[in-house]
C-alpha positions in Angstrom: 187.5 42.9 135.5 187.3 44.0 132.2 186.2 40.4 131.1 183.4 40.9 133.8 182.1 44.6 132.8 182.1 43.2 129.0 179.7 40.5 130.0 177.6 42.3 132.1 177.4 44.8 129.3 176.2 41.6 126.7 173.6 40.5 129.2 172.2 44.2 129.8 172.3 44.1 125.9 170.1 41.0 125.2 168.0 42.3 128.3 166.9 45.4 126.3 166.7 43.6 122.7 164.3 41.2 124.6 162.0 43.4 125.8 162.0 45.5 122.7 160.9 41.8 120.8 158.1 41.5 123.5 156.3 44.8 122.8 157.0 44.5 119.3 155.3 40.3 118.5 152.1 39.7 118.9 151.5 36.5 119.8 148.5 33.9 119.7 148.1 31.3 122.2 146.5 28.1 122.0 143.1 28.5 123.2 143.4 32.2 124.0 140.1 33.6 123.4 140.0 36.7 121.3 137.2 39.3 121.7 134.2 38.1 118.9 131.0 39.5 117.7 128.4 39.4 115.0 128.7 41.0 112.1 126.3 40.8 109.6 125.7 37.6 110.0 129.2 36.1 110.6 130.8 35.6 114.3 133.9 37.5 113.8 136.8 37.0 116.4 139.4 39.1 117.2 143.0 37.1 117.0 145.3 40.1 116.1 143.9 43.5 116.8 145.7 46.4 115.2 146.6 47.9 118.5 149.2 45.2 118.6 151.0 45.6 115.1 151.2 49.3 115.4 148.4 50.0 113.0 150.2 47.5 110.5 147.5 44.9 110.2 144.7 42.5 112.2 143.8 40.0 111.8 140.4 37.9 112.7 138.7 34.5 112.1 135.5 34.2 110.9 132.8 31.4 111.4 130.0 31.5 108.7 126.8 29.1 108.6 125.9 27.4 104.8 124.5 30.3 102.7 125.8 33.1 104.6 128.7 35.6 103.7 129.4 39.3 103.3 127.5 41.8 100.7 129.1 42.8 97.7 131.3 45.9 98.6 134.6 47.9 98.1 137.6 48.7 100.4 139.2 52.3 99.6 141.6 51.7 102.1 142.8 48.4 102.9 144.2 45.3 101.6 142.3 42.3 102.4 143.2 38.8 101.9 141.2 35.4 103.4 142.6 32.2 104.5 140.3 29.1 103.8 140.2 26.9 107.3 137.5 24.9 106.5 134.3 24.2 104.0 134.0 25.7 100.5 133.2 29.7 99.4 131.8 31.6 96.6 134.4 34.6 95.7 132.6 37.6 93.8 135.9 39.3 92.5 134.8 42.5 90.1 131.3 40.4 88.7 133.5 37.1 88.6 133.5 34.0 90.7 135.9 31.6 92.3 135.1 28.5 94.4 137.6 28.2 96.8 138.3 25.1 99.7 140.2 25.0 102.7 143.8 25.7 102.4 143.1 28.4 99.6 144.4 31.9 100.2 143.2 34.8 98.2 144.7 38.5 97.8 142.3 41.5 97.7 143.9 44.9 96.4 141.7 48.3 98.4 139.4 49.5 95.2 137.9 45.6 94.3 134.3 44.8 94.7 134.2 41.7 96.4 132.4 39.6 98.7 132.5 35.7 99.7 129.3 33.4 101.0 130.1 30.1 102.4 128.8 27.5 99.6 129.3 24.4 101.9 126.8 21.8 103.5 128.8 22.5 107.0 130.1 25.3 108.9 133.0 27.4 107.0 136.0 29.1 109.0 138.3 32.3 106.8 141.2 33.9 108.5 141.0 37.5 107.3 143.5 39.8 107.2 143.4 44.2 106.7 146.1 46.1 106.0 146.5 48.4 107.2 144.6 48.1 110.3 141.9 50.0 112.1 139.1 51.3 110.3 137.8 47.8 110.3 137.6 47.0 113.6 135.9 49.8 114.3 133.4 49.3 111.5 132.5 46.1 113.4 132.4 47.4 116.6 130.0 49.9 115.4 127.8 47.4 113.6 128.1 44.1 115.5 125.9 42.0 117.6 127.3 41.0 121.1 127.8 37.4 121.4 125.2 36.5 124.0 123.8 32.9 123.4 120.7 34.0 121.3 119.5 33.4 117.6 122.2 34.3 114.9 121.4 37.7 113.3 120.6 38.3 110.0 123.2 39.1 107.2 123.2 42.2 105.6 120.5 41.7 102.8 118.1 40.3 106.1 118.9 43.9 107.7 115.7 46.4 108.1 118.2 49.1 108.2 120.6 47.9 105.7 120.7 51.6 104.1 121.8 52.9 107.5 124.7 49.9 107.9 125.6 51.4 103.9 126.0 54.7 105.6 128.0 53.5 108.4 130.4 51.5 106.3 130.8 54.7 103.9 132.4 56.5 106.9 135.1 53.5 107.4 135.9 53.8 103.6 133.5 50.9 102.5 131.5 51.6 100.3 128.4 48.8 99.7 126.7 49.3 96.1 122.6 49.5 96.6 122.3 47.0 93.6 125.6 44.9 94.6 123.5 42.0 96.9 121.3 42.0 93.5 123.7 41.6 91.4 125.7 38.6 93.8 122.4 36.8 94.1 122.1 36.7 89.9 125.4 35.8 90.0 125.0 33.1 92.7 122.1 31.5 90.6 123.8 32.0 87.2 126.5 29.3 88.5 124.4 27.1 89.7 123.0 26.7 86.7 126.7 26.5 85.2 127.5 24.0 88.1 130.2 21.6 86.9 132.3 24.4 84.5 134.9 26.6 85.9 135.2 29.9 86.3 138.2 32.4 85.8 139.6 35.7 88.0 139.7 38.5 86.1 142.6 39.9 84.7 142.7 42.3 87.4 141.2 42.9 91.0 142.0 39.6 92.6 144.7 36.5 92.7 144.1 33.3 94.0 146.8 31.4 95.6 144.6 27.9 96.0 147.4 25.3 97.1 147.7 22.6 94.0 149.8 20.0 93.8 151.6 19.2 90.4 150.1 15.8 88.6 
């Protein structure tokens, strides 16, 4: 009996830890579609919502055409970092730039200015990460575009009421410079012209973790 009430006790056990695991993982399925809209340009899809990690962190995927990206701008309160799933981006860490390809994974401390635009001939996929989570989503719920078959909107520097999107990401903790799409488009052009060099991070704001493989 005592063997029996011991086992039964196990089970009951690994019955609670087991549900416990199931509230507490999120999980991804293959093919599970995630909730997506457009953002400034970008079709941003849900794969990790905040409501899931507690508040911890989401996380999204985000499809963006050649020549497209975010506007320059600075996170008070989150962490960000961006996963490289396919084509080639322009990094603007604190007036620097990085060319990153797929597989390259970059770190974002809250308080950098930073944006990325998708440098490729093709289409360019980033999985993006906040932490902690939240504000964000809510930020793109406020400003997205639902996904509806039509034309793919403008980014932000296309916007007619880019000032009022500026005011909107300020409540969120974002804050988006006036001159910052300026100064990301001299940028932009002063590398082109320097096409073929590399460029640097600087020494703070920013690390790139770009997979390389030793010679």
């Amino acid at each position: 009996m005592r063997h029996t009430a011991d086992a039964a006790q196990v089970h009951e056990t690994r019955a609670v830890e087991e549900e416990r695991m199931e509230k507490a993982v999120a999980q991804v399925r293959p093919g599970a579609a995630g909730r997506s809209r457009w953002v400034l340009g970008e079709l941003v899809t849900h794969k990790i919502p905040s409501y899931q990690t507690g508040g911890a962190y989401s996380l999204f995927e985000v499809t963006t055409q050649p020549g497209a990206g975010s506007p320059p701008h600075v996170q008070h309160r989150e962490d960000e970092s961006f996963y490289v799933l396919e084509g080639d981006f322009e990094f603007l860490l604190h007036g620097h730039t990085l060319i990153a390809g797929a597989s390259s994974l970059l770190y974002v401390p809250k308080g950098t200015l930073h944006a990325h635009r998708n440098v490729g001939e093709g289409v360019g996929r980033l999985l993006v990460t906040q932490t902690p989570g939240g504000l964000y989503e809510r930020f793109f719920e406020e400003v997205g575009k639902a996904v509806d078959g039509g034309a793919r909107p403008l980014g932000f520097e296309g916007q007619a009421d880019a000032g009022r999107v500026a005011q909107i990401a300020s409540g969120y903790g974002i804050e988006i410079p006036q001159h910052s799409t300026r100064q990301r488009a001299k940028i932009h052009h002063r590398n082109k012209a320097q096409a073929g060099r590399s460029t640097s991070l600087p020494e703070r704001g920013g690390q790139d973790y770009t997979n390389r493989h030793a010679d």
